[in-house]
C-alpha positions in Angstrom: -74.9 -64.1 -103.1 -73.3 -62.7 -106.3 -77.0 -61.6 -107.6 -77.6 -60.3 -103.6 -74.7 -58.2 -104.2 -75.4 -56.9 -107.7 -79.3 -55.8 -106.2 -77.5 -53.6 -103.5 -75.2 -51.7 -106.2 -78.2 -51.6 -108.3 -80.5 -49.6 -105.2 -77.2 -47.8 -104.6 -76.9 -46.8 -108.2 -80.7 -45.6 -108.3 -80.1 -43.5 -104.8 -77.9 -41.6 -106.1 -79.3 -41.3 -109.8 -82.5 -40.3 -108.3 -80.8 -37.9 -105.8 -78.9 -36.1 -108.4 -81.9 -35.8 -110.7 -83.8 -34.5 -108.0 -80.9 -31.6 -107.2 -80.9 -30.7 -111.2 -85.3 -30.7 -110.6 -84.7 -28.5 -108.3 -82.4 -25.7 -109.0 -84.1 -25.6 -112.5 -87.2 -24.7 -110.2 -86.0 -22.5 -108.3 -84.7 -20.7 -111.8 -88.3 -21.6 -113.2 -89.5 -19.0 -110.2 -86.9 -16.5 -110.6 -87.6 -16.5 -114.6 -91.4 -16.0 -113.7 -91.4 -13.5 -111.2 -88.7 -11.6 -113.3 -91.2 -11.9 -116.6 -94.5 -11.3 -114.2 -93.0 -7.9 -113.0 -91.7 -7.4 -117.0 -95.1 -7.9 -118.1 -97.0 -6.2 -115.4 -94.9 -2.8 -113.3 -96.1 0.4 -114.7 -93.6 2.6 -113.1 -90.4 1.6 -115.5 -90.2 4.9 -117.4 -90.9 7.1 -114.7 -88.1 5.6 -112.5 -85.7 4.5 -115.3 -85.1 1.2 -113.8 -83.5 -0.9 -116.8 -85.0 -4.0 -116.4 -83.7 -5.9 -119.3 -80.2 -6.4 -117.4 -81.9 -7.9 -114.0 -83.3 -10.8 -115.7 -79.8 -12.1 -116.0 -77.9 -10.6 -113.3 -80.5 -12.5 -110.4 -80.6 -15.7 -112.7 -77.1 -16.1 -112.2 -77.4 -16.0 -108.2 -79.3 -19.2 -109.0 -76.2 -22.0 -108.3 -76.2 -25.5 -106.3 -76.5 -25.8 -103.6 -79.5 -23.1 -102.6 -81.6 -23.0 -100.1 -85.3 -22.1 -99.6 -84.4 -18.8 -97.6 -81.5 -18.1 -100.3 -83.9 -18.1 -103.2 -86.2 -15.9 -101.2 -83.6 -13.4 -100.3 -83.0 -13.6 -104.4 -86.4 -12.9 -105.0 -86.9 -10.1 -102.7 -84.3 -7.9 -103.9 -85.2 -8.2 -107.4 -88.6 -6.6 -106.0 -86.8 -4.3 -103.9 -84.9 -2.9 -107.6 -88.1 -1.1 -107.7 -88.1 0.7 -104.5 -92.1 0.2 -104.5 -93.4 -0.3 -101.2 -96.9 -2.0 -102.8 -95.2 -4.8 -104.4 -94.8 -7.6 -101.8 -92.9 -11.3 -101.6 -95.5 -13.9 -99.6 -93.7 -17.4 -99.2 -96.4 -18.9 -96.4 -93.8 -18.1 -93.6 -93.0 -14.7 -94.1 -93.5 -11.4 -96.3 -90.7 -8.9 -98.0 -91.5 -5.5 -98.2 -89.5 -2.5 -99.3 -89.3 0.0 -96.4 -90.0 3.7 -97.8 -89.3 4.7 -94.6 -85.2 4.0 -94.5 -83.3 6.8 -93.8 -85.4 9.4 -92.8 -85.8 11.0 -89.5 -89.7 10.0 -88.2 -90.7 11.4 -84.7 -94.5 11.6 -83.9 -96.5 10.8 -80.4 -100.4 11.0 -80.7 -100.5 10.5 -76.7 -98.4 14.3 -76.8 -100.8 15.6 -78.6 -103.7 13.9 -76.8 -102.5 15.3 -73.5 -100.5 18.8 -74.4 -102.6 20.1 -77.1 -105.8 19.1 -76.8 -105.8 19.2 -73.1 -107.3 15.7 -73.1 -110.6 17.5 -74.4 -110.3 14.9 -77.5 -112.8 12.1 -79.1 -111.8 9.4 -80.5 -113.9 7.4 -83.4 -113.8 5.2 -85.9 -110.0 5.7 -86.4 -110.3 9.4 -85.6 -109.0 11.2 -83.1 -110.3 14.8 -83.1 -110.8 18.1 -80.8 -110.2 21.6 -80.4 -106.6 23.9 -79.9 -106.5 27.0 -78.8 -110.2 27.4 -79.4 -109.9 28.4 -82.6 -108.4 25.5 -84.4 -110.1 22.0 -85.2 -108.0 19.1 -85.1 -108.0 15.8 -86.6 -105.8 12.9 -86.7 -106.6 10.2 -88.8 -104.7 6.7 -88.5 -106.3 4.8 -90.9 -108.5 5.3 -94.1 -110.6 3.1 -92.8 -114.8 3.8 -91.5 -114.4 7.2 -93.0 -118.2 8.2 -92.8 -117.7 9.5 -89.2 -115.7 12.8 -90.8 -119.2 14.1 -91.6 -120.0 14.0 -87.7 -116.6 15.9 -86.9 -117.1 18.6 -90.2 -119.9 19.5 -88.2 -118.7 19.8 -85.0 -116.3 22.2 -86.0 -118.9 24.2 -87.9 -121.0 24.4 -84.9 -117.6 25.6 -82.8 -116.6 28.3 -85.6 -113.3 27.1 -85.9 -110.9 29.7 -87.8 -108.8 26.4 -89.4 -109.0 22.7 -89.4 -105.6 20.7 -89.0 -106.1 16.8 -90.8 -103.3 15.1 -89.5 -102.3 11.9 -91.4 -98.7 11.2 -89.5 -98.1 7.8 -89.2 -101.5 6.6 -91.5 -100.0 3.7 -94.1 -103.4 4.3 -96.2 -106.5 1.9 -96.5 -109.3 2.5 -98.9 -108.5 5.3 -101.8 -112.0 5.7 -102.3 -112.4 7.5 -98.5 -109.6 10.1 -99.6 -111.4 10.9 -102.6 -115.1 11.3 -100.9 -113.6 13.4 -97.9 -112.5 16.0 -100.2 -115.7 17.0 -101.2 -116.0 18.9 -97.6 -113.8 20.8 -99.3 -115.3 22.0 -102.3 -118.3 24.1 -103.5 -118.5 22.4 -107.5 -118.0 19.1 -108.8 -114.0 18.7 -108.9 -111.4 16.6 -110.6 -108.7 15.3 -108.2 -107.1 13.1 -110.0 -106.8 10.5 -112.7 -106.2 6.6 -112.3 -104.0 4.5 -115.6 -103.7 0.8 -115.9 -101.2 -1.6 -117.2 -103.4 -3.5 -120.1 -101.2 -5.1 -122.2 -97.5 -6.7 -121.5 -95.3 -4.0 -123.5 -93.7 -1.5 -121.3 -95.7 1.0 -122.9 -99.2 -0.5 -122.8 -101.8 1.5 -120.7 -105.6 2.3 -120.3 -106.6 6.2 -120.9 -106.9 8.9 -118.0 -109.7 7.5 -115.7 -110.9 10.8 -114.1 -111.2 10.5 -110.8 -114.1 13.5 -109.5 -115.1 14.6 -106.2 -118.4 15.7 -105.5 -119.4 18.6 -103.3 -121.1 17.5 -99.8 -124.2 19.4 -97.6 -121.6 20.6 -95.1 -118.7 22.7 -96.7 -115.9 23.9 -95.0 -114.5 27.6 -96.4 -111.9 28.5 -94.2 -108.1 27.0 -94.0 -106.9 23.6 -94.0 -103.6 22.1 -93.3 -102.6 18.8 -94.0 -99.7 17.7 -92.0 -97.6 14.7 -93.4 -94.2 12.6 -92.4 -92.8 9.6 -94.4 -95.0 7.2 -93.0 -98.1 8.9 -94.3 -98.7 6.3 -97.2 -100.4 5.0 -99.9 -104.2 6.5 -99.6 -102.6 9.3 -97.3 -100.3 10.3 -100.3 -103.5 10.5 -102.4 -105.3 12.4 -100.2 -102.8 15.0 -100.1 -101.9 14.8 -103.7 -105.9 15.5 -104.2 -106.0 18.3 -101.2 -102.6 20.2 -102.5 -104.2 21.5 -105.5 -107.2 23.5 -103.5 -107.1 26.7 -103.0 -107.6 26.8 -98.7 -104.9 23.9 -98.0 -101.4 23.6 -97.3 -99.3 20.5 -96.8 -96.9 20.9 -93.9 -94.1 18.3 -92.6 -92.5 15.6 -94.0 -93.1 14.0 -97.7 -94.8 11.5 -97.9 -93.8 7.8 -98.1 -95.6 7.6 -101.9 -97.5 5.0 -102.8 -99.2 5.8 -106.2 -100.8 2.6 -107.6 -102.1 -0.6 -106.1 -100.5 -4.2 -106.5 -101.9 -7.0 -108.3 -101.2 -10.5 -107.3 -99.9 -13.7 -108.8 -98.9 -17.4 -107.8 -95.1 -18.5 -108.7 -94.4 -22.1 -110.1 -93.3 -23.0 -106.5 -96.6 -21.6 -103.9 -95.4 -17.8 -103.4 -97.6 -15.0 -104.0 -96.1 -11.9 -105.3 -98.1 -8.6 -105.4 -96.7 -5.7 -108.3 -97.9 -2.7 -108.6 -100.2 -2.2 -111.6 -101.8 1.0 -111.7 -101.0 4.3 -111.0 -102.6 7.9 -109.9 -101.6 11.5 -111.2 -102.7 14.3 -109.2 -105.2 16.9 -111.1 -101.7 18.4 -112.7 -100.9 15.1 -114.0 -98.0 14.5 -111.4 -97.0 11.5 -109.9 -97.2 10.7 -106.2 -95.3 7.3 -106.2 -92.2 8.9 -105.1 -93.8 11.3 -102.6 -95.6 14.1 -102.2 -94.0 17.0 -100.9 -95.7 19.6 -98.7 -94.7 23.5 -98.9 -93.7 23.8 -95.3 -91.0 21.4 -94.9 -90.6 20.4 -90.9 -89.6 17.2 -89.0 -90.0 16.3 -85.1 -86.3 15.2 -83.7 -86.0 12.9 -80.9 -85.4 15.9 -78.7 -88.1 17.5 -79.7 -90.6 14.8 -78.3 -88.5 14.1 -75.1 -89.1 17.2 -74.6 -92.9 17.1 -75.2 -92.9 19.7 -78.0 -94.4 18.3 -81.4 -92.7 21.2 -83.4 -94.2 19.7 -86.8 -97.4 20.4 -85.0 -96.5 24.0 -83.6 -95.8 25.1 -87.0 -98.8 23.9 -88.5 -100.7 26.0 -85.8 -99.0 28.8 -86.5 -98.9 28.8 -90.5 
């Protein structure tokens, strides 16, 4: 009986040795991740300098949110707004169940209605293809909304149709795009041009110093058949991101085009991806592009008419942003 007894404090004993050990296991994971993703985005964010984020004093400031007991969702919540320090809407936070992004958007005033469009000016006279959505206002102006840089061979088919109309201006309207493939930006500009052009330049992290990059990678459009000589507008809002911010960053430097609306949401590099101890995926942003002046789009790229759409103005059926892109 007395041995019986001494079994059953012995199992006890182990429960709770084994419990405990497996608490200490586990908050010294859950530091283990917030160590790695802290050193990962150390070794690996190329926008440091250029947004003087001191990233020395994080490392210890989100270790010490790190205490017993923490939950799954706390350590995520720890995670994600270390990432959102940055203010980088490439990097990203994947733990299987769901996925932190930082909102660019937050706090600005974004009103736009393609179906207003569709039906006030273009008269429901409109195409739509392959993510475009194109016709003609006020018979002398082409327009084109574009949702997503996405299937961008099409734009040869609507380059012409405009031609063949003898349209005075042609409105490329990237509201509301979030990007897609850089490399469509870069070809459509080349409807643009009459000689081989340099739009931009691409630099890459390549080495875990703060200071370690690649050189300039030019990045060169190249003049297509059909070339449009008359005056382009490009009309933004904040939501008009990633490859939309490099296709106005690459269009605001030629001498036909004017940005009008909102700036854009930014966007400037693209994010590479990497497994923490515990299963996430976190994505940081390890390249950038600088516009053919050597300026940075990351934070936006503003256009020279400045003009936002309020609620009002859509209520009302009046797309303002629109109206003055017409009429400038």
């Amino acid at each position: 009986m007395k041995s019986k007894h001494l079994l059953i404090m012995t199992l006890i004993i182990s429960f709770f040795s084994s419990c405990t050990k497996e608490e200490d296991s586990t908050s010294e994971n859950m530091r283990e991740v917030v160590e790695t993703l802290w050193k990962y985005i150390d070794e690996n964010y190329v926008y440091f300098d250029y947004k003087s984020i001191n990233w020395e004093s994080k490392r210890s400031y989100y270790l010490n949110k790190v205490k017993d007991p923490i939950s799954e969702d706390s350590l995520f919540a720890i995670c994600s707004a270390m990432i959102g320090e940055l203010k980088d809407g490439h990097n990203f936070l994947n733990n299987g169940k769901k996925i932190y992004k930082y909102d660019y958007t937050k706090d600005f005033n974004i009103k736009f209605d393609l179906g207003l469009i569709k039906s006030k000016y273009l008269r429901s006279a409109f195409k739509s293809e392959d993510h475009f959505t194109y016709g003609i206002i006020n018979d002398t102006i082409g327009y084109i909304h574009y949702e997503k840089f996405k299937n961008g061979s099409y734009f040869n088919e609507i380059i012409r149709f405009f031609k063949e109309k003898e349209v005075k201006k042609i409105i490329i309207d990237i509201r509301d795009n979030r990007g897609g493939q850089a490399e469509i930006a870069q070809n459509m500009i080349g409807y643009f041009i009459e000689k081989p052009t340099i739009v931009g330049y691409i630099i890459h992290k390549n080495g875990v110093k703060h200071s370690n990059y690649s050189a300039k990678i030019e990045l060169k459009a190249e003049p297509k058949s059909l070339y449009f000589d008359k005056s382009v507008r490009v009309l933004t809002n904040r939501k008009s991101y990633s490859a939309s911010s490099y296709f106005a960053g690459m269009m605001n430097h030629l001498p036909n085009v004017k940005l009008v609306g909102q700036i854009t949401g930014g966007g400037g590099g693209a994010a590479a991806s990497f497994e923490l101890p515990n299963g996430w995926v976190v994505g940081i942003t390890s390249n950038f592009f600088l516009d053919a002046k050597n300026s940075h789009i990351e934070n936006g790229v503003k256009p020279i008419i400045e003009i936002e759409n309020s609620s009002a103005d859509i209520v009302n059926q009046q797309d303002k942003m629109l109206e003055t892109t017409i009429d400038n």
